[in-house]
MARMAR-235801 format. One record per residue: chain; x, y, z of N, C-alpha, C in turn; residue in three letters; residue number from 1. Coordinates in pm, whole numbers, plus 50000, padded with zeros to 5 digits. Example, Ala and Ser with C-alpha at 12.3 -4.5 7.8 and 13.67 -1.06 7.14 Angstrom:
<mol = A n.X = 51319 n.Y = 49431 n.Z = 50780 ca.X = 51230 ca.Y = 49550 ca.Z = 50780 c.X = 51320 c.Y = 49670 c.Z = 50780 type = ala seq = 1> $
<mol = A n.X = 51285 n.Y = 49775 n.Z = 50708 ca.X = 51367 ca.Y = 49894 ca.Z = 50714 c.X = 51290 c.Y = 50003 c.Z = 50787 type = ser seq = 2> $
//
This chain:
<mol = A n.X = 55884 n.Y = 22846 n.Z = 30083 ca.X = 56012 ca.Y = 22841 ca.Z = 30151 c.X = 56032 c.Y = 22971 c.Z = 30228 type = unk seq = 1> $
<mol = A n.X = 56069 n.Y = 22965 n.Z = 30327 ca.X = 56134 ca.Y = 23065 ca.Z = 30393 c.X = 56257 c.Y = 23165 c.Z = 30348 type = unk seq = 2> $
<mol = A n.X = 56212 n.Y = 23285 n.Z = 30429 ca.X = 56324 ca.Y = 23364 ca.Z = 30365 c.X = 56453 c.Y = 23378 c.Z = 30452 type = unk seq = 3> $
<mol = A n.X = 56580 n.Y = 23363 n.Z = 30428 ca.X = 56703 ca.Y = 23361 ca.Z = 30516 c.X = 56675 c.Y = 23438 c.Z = 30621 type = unk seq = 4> $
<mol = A n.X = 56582 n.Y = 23531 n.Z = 30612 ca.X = 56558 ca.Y = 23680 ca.Z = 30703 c.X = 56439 c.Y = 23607 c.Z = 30821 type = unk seq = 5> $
<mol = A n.X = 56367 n.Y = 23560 n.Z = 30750 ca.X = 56266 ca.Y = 23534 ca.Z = 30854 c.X = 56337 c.Y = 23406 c.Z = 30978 type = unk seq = 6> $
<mol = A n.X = 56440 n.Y = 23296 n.Z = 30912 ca.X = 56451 ca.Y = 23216 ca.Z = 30973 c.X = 56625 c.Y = 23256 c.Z = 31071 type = unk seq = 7> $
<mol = A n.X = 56647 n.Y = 23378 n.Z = 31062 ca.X = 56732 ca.Y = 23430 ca.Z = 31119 c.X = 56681 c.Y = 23486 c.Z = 31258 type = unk seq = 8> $
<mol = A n.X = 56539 n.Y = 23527 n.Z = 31155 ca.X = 56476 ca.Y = 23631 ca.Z = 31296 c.X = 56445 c.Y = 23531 c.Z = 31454 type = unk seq = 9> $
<mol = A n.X = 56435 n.Y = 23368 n.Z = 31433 ca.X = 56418 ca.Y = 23331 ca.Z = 31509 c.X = 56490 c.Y = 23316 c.Z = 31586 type = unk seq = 10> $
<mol = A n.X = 56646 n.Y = 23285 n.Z = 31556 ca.X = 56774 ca.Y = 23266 ca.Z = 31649 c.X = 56841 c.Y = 23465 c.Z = 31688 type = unk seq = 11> $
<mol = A n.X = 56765 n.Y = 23562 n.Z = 31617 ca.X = 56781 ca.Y = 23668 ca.Z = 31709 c.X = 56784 c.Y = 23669 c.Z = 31880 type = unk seq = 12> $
<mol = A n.X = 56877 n.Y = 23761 n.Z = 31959 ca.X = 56844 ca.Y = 23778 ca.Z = 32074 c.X = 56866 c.Y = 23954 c.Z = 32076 type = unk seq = 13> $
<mol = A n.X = 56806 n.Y = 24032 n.Z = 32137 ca.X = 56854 ca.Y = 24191 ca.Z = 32184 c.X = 56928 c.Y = 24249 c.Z = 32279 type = unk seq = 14> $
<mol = A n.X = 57015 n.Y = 24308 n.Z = 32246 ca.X = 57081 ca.Y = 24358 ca.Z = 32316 c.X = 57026 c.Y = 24483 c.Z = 32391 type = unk seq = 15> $
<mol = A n.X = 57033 n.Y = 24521 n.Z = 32539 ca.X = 56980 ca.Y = 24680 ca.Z = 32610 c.X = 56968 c.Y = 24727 c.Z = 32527 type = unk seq = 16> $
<mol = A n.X = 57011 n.Y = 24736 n.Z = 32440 ca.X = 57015 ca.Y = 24908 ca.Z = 32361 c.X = 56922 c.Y = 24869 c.Z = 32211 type = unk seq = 17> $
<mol = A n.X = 56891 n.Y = 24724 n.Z = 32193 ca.X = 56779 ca.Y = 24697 ca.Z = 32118 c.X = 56819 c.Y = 24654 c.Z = 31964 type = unk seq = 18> $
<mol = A n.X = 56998 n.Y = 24612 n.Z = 31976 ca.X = 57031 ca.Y = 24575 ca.Z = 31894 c.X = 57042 c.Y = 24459 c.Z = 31848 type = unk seq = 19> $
<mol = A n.X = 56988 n.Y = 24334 n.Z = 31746 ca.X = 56949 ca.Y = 24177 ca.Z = 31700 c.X = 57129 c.Y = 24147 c.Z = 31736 type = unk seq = 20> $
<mol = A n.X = 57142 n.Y = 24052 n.Z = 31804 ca.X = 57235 ca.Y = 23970 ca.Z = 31791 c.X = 57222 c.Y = 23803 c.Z = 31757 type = unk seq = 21> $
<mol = A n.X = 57350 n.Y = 23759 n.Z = 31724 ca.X = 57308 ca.Y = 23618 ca.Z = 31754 c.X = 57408 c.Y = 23515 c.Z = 31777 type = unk seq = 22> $
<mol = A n.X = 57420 n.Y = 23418 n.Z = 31856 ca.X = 57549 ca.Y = 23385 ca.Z = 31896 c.X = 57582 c.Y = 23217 c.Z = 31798 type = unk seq = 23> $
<mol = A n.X = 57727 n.Y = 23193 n.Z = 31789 ca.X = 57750 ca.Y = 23077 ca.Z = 31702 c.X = 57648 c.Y = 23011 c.Z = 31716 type = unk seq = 24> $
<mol = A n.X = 57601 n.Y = 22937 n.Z = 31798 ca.X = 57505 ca.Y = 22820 ca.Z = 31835 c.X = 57391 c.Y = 22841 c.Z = 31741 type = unk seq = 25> $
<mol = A n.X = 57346 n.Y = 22954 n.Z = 31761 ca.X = 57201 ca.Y = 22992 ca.Z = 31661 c.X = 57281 c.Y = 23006 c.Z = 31544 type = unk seq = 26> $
<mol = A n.X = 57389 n.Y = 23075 n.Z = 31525 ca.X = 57388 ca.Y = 23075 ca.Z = 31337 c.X = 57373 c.Y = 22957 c.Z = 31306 type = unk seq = 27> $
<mol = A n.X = 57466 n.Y = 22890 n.Z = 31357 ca.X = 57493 ca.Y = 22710 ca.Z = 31317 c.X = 57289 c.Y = 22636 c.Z = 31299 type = unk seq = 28> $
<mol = A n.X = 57280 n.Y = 22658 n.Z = 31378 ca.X = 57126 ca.Y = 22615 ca.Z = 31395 c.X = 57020 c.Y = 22699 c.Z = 31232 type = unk seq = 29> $
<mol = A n.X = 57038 n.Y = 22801 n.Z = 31282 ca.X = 56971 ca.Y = 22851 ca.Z = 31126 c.X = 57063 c.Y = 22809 c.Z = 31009 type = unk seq = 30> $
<mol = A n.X = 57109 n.Y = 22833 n.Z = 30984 ca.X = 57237 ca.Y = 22778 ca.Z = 30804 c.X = 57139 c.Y = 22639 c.Z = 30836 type = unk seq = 31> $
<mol = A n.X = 57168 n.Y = 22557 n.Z = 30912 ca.X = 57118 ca.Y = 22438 ca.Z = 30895 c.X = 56965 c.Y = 22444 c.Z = 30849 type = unk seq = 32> $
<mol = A n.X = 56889 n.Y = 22498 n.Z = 30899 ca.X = 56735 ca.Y = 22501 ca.Z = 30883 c.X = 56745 c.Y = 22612 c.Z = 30723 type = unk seq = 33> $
<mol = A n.X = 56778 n.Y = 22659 n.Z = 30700 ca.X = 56788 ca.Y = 22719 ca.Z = 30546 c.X = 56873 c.Y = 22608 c.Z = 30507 type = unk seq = 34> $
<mol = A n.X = 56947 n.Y = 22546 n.Z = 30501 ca.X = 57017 ca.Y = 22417 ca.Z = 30410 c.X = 56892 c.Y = 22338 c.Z = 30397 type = unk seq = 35> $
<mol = A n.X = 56804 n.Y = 22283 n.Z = 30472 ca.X = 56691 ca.Y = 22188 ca.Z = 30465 c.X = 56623 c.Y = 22257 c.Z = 30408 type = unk seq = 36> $
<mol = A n.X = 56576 n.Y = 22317 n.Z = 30437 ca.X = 56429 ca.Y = 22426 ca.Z = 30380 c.X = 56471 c.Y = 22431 c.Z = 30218 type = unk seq = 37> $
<mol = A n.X = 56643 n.Y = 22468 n.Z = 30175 ca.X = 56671 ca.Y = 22481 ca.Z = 30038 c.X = 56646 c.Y = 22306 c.Z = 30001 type = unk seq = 38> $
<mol = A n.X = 56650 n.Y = 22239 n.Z = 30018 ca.X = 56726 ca.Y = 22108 ca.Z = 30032 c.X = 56578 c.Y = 22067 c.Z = 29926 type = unk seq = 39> $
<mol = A n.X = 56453 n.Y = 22113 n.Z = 30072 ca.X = 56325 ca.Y = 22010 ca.Z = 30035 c.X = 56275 c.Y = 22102 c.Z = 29887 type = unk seq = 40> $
<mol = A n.X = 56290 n.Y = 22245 n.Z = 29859 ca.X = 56276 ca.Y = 22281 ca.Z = 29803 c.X = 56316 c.Y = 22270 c.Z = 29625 type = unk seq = 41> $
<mol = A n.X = 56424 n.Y = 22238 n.Z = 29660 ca.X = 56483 ca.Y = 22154 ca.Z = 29547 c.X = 56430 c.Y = 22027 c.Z = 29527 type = unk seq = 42> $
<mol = A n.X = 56375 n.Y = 21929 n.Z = 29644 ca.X = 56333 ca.Y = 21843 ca.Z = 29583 c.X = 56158 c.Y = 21827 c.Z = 29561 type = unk seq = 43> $
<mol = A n.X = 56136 n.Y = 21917 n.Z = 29582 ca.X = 55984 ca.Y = 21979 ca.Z = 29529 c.X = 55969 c.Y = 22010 c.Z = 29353 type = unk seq = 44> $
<mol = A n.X = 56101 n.Y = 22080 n.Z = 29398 ca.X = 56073 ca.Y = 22130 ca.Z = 29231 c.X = 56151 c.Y = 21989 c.Z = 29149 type = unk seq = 45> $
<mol = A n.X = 56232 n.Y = 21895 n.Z = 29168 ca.X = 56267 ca.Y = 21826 ca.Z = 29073 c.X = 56211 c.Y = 21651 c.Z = 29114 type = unk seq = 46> $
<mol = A n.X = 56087 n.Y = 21647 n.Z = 29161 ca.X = 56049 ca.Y = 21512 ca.Z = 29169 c.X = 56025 c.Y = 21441 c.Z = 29058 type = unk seq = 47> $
<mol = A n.X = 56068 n.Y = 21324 n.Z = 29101 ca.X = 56057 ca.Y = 21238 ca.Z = 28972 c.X = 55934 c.Y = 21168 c.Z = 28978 type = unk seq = 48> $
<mol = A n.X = 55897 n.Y = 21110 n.Z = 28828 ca.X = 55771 ca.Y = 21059 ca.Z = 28820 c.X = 55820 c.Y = 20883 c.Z = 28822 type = unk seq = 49> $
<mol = A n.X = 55724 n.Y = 20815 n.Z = 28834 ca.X = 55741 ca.Y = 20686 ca.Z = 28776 c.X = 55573 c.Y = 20646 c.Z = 28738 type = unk seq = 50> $
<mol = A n.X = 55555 n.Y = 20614 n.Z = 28606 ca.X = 55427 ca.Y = 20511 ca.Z = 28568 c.X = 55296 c.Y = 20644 c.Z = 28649 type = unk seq = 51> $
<mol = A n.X = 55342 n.Y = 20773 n.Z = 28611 ca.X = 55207 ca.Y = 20870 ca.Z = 28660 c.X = 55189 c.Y = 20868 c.Z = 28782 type = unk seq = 52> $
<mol = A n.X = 55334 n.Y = 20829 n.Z = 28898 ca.X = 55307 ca.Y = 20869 ca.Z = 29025 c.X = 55450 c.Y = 20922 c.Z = 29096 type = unk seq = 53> $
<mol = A n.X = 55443 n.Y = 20976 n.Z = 29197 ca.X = 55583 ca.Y = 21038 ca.Z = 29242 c.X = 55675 c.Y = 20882 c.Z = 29279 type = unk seq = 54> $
<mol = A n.X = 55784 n.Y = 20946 n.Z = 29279 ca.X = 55910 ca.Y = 20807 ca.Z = 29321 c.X = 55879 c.Y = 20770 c.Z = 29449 type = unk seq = 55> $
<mol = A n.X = 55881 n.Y = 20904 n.Z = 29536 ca.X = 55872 ca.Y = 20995 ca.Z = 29640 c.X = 55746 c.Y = 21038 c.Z = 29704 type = unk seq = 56> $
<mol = A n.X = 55694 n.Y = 20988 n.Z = 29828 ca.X = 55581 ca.Y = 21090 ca.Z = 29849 c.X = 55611 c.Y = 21207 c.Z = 29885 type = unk seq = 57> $
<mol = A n.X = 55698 n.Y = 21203 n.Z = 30011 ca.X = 55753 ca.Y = 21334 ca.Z = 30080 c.X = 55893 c.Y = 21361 c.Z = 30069 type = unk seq = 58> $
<mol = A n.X = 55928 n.Y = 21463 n.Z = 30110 ca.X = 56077 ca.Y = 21479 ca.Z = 30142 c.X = 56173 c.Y = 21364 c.Z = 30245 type = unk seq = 59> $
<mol = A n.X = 56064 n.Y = 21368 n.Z = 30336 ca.X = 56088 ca.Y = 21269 ca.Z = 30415 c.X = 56161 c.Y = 21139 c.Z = 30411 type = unk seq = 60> $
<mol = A n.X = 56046 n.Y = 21111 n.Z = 30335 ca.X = 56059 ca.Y = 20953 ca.Z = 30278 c.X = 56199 c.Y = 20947 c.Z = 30167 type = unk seq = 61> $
<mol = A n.X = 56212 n.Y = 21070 n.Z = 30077 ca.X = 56316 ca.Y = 21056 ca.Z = 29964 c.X = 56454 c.Y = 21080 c.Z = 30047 type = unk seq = 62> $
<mol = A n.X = 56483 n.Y = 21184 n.Z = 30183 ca.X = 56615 ca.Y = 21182 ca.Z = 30263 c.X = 56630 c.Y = 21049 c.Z = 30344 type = unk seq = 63> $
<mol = A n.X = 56537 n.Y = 20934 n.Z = 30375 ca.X = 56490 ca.Y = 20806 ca.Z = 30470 c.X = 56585 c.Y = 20686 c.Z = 30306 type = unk seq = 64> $
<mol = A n.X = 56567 n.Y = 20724 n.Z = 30235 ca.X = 56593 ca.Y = 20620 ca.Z = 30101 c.X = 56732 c.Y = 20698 c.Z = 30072 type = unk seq = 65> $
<mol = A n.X = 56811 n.Y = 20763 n.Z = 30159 ca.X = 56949 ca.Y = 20846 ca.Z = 30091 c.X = 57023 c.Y = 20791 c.Z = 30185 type = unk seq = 66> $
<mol = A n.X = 56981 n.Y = 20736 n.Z = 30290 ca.X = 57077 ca.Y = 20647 ca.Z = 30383 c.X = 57092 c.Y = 20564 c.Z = 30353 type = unk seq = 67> $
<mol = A n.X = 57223 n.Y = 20506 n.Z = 30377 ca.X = 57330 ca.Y = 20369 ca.Z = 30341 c.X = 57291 c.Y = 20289 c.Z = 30398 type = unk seq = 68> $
<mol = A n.X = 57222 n.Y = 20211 n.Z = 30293 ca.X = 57198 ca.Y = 20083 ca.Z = 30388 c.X = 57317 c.Y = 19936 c.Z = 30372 type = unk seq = 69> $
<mol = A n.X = 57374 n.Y = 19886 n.Z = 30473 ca.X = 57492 ca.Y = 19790 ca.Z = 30430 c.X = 57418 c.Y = 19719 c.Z = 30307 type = unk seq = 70> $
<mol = A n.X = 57543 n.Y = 19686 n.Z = 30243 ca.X = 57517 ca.Y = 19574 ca.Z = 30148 c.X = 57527 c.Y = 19417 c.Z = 30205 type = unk seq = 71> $
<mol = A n.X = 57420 n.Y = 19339 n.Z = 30156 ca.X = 57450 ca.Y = 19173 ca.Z = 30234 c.X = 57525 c.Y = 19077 c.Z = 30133 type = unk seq = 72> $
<mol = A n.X = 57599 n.Y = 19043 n.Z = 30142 ca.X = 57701 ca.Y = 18956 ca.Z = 30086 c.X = 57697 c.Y = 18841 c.Z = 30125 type = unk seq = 73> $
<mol = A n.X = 57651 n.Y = 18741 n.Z = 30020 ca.X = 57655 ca.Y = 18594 ca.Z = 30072 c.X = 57778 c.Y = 18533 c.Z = 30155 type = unk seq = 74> $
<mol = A n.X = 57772 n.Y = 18439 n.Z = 30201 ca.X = 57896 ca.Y = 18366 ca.Z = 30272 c.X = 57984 c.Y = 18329 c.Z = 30132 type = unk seq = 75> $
<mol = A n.X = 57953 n.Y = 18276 n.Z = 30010 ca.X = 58015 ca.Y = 18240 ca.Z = 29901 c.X = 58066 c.Y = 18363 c.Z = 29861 type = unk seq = 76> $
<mol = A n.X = 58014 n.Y = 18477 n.Z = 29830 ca.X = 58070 ca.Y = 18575 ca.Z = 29775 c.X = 58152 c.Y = 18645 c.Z = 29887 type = unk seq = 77> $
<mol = A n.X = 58144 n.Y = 18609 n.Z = 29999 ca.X = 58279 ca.Y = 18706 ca.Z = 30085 c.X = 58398 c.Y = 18595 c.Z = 30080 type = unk seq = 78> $
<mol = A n.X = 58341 n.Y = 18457 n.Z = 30021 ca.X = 58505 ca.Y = 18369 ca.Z = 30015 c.X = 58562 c.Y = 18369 c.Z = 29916 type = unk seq = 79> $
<mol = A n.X = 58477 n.Y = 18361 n.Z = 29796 ca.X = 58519 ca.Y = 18401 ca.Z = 29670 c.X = 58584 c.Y = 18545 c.Z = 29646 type = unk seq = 80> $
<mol = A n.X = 58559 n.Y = 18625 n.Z = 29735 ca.X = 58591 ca.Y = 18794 ca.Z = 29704 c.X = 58765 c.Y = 18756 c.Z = 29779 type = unk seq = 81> $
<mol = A n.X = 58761 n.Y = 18725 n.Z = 29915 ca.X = 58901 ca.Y = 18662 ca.Z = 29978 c.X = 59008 c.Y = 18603 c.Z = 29890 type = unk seq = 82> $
<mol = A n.X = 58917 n.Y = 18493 n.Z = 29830 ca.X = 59049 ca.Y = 18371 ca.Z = 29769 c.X = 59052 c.Y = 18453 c.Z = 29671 type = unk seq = 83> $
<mol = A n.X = 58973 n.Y = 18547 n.Z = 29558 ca.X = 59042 ca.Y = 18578 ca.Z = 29459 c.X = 59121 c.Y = 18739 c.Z = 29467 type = unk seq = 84> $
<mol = A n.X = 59117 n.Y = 18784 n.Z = 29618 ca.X = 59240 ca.Y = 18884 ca.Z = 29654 c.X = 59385 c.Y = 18818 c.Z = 29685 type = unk seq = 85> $
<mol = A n.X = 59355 n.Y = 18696 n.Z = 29743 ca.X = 59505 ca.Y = 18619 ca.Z = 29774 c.X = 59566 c.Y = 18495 c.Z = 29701 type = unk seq = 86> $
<mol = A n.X = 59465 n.Y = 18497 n.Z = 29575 ca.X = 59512 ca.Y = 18374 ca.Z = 29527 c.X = 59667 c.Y = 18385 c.Z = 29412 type = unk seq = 87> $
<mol = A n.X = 59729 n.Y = 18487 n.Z = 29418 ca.X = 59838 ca.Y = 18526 ca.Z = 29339 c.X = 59972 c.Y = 18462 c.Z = 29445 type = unk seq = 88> $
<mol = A n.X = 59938 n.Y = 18472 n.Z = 29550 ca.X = 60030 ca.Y = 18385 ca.Z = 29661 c.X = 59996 c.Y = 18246 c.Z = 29665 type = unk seq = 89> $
<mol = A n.X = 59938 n.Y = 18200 n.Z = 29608 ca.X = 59961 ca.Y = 18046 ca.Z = 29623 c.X = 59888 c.Y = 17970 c.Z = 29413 type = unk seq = 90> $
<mol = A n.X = 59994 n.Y = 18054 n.Z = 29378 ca.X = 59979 ca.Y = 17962 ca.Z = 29218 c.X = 60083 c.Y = 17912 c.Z = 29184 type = unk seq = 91> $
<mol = A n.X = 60040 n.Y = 17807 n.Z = 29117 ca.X = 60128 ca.Y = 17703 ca.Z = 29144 c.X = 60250 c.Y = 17737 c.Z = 28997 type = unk seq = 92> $
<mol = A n.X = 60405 n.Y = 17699 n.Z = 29002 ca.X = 60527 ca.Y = 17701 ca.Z = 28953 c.X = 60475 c.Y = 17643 c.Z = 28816 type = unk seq = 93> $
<mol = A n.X = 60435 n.Y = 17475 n.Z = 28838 ca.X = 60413 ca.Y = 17366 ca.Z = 28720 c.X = 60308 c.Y = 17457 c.Z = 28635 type = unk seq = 94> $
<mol = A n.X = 60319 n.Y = 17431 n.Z = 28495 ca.X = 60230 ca.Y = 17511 ca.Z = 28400 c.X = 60178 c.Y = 17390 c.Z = 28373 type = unk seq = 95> $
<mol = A n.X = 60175 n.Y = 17270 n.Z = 28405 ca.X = 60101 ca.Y = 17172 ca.Z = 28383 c.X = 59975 c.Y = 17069 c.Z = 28450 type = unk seq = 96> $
<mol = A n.X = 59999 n.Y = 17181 n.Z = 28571 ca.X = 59875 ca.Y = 17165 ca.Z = 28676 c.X = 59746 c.Y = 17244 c.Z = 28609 type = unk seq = 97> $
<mol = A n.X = 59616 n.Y = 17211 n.Z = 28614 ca.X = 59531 ca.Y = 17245 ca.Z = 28576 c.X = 59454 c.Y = 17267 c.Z = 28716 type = unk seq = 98> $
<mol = A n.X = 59459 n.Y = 17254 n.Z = 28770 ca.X = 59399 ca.Y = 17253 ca.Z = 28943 c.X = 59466 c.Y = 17278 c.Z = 29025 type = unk seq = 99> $
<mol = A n.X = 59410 n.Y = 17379 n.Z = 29199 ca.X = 59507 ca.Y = 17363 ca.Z = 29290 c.X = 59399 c.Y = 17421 c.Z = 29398 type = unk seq = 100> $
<mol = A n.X = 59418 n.Y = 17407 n.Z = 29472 ca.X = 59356 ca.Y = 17462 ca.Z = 29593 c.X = 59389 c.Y = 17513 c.Z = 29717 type = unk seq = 101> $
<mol = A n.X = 59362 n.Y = 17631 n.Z = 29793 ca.X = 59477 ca.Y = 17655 ca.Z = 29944 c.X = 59386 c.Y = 17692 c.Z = 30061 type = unk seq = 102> $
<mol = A n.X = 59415 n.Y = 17681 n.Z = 30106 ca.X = 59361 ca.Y = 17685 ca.Z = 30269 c.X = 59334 c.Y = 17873 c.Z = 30319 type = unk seq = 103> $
<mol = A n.X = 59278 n.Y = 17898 n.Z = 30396 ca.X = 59302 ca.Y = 18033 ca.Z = 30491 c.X = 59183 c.Y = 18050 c.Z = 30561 type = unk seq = 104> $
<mol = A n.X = 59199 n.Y = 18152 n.Z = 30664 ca.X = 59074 ca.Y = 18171 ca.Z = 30765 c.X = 59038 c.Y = 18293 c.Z = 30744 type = unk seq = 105> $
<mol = A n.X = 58910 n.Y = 18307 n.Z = 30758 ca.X = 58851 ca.Y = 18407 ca.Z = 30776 c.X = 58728 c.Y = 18429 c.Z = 30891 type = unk seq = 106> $
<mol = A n.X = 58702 n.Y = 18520 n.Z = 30939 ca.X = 58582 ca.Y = 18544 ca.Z = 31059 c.X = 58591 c.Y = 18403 c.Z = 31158 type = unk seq = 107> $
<mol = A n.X = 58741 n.Y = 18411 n.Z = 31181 ca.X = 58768 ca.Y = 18281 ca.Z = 31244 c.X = 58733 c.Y = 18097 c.Z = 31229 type = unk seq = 108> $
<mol = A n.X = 58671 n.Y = 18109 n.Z = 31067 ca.X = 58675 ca.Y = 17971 ca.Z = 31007 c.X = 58759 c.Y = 17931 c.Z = 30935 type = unk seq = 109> $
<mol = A n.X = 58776 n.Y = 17771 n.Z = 30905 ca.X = 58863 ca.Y = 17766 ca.Z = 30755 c.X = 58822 c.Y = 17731 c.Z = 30632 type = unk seq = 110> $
<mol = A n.X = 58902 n.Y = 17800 n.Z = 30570 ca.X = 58801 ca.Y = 17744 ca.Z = 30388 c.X = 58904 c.Y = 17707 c.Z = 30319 type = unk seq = 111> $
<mol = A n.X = 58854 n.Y = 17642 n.Z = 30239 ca.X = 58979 ca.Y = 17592 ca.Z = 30114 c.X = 58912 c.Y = 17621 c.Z = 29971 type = unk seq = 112> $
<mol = A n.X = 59011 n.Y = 17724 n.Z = 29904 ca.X = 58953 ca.Y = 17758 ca.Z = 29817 c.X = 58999 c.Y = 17694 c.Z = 29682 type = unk seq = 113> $
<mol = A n.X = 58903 n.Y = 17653 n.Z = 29564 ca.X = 58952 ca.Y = 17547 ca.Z = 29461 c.X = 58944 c.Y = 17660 c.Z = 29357 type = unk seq = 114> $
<mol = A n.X = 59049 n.Y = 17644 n.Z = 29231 ca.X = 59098 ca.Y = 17691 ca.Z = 29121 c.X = 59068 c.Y = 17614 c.Z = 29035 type = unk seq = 115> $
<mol = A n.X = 59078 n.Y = 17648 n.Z = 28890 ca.X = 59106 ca.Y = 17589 ca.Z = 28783 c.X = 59133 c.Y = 17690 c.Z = 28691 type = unk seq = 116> $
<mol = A n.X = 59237 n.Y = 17609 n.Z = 28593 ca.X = 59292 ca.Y = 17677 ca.Z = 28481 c.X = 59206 c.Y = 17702 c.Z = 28337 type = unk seq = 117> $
<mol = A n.X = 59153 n.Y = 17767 n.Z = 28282 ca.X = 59088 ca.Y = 17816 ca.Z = 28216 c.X = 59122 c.Y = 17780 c.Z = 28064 type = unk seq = 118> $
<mol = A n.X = 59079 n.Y = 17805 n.Z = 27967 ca.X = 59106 ca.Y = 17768 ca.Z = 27781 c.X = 59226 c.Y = 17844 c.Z = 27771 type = unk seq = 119> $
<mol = A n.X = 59168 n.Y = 17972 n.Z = 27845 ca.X = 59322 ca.Y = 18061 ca.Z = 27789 c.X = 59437 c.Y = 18083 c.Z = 27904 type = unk seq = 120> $
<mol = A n.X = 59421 n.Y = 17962 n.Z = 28008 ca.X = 59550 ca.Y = 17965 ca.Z = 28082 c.X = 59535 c.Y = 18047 c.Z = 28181 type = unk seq = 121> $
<mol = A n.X = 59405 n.Y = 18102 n.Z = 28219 ca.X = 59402 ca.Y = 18188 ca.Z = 28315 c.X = 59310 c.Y = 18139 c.Z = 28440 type = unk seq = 122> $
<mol = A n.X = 59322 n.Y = 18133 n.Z = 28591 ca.X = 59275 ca.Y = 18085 ca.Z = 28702 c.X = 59169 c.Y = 18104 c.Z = 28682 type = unk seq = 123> $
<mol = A n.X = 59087 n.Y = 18031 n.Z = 28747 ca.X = 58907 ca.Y = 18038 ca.Z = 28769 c.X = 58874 c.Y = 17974 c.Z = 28848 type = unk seq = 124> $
<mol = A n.X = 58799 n.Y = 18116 n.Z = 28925 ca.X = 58771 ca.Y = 18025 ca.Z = 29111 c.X = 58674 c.Y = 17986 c.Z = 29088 type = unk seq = 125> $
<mol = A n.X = 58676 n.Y = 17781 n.Z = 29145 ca.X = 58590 ca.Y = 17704 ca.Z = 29104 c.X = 58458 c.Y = 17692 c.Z = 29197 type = unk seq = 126> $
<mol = A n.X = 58502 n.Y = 17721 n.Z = 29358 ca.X = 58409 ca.Y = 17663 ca.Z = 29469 c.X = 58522 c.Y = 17709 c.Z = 29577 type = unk seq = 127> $
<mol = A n.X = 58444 n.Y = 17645 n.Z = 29732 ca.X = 58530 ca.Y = 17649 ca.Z = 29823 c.X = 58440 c.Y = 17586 c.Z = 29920 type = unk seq = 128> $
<mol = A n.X = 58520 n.Y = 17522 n.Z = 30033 ca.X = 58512 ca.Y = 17413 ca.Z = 30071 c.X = 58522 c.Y = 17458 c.Z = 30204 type = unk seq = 129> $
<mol = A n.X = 58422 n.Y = 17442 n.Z = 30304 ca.X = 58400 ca.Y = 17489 ca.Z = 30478 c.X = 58530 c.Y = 17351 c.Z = 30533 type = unk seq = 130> $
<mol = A n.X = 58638 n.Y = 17370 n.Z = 30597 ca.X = 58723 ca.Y = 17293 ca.Z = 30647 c.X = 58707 c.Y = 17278 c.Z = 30811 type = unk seq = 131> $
<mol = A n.X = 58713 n.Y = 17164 n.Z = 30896 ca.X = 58652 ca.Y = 17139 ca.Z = 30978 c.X = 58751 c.Y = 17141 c.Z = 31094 type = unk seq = 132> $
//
């Protein structure tokens, strides 16, 4: 690893009189290149093993696997995730309904989402239904 000194020396400039300066742009630029340099260094020294081989080949590859990759969510699980944020607005009064179902749009379709009442009296989203 580099030493803060050496990777300073590169964003040096001199002044006439032969004095190292260095202007925001380069500090910003070095801190960053000593943040990485500490970064890979740390992950040199704490690689993990799996089954007698690295997780990790390079640094590379282990900062490439630290990016967010979206999560994919079925079409069922983004209607099911919907109807059971809004289903407290449409339950039904009668405690003697065991079923009910309600309508709403999403990503500009309609669905109808089905309920049922559970052993212990509590909703359970059953399915949902593409409306045409």
């Amino acid at each position: 690893m580099k030493s803060k000194e050496d990777i300073l020396q590169k964003y040096y400039s001199y002044t006439p009189d032969g004095i190292p300066e260095i202007n925001h742009s380069g500090l910003l630029e070095a801190m960053e290149e000593y943040r990485l340099e500490a970064e890979e260094a740390a992950f040199n020294a704490a690689r993990q093993m799996q089954q007698q081989q690295y997780q990790y080949s390079s640094f590379k590859e282990y900062k490439e696997s630290l990016s967010a990759q979206p999560a994919q969510v079925s079409e069922s699980d983004k209607i099911k995730l919907i109807a059971d944020s809004i289903v407290e607005q449409f339950l039904p009064s009668d405690p003697a309904i065991s079923n009910f179902s309600f309508s709403f749009r999403t990503e500009g379709k309609p669905y109808t989402a089905i309920y049922a009442r559970n052993q212990q009296g509590y909703w359970e989203y059953q399915s949902f239904t593409p409306d045409n």
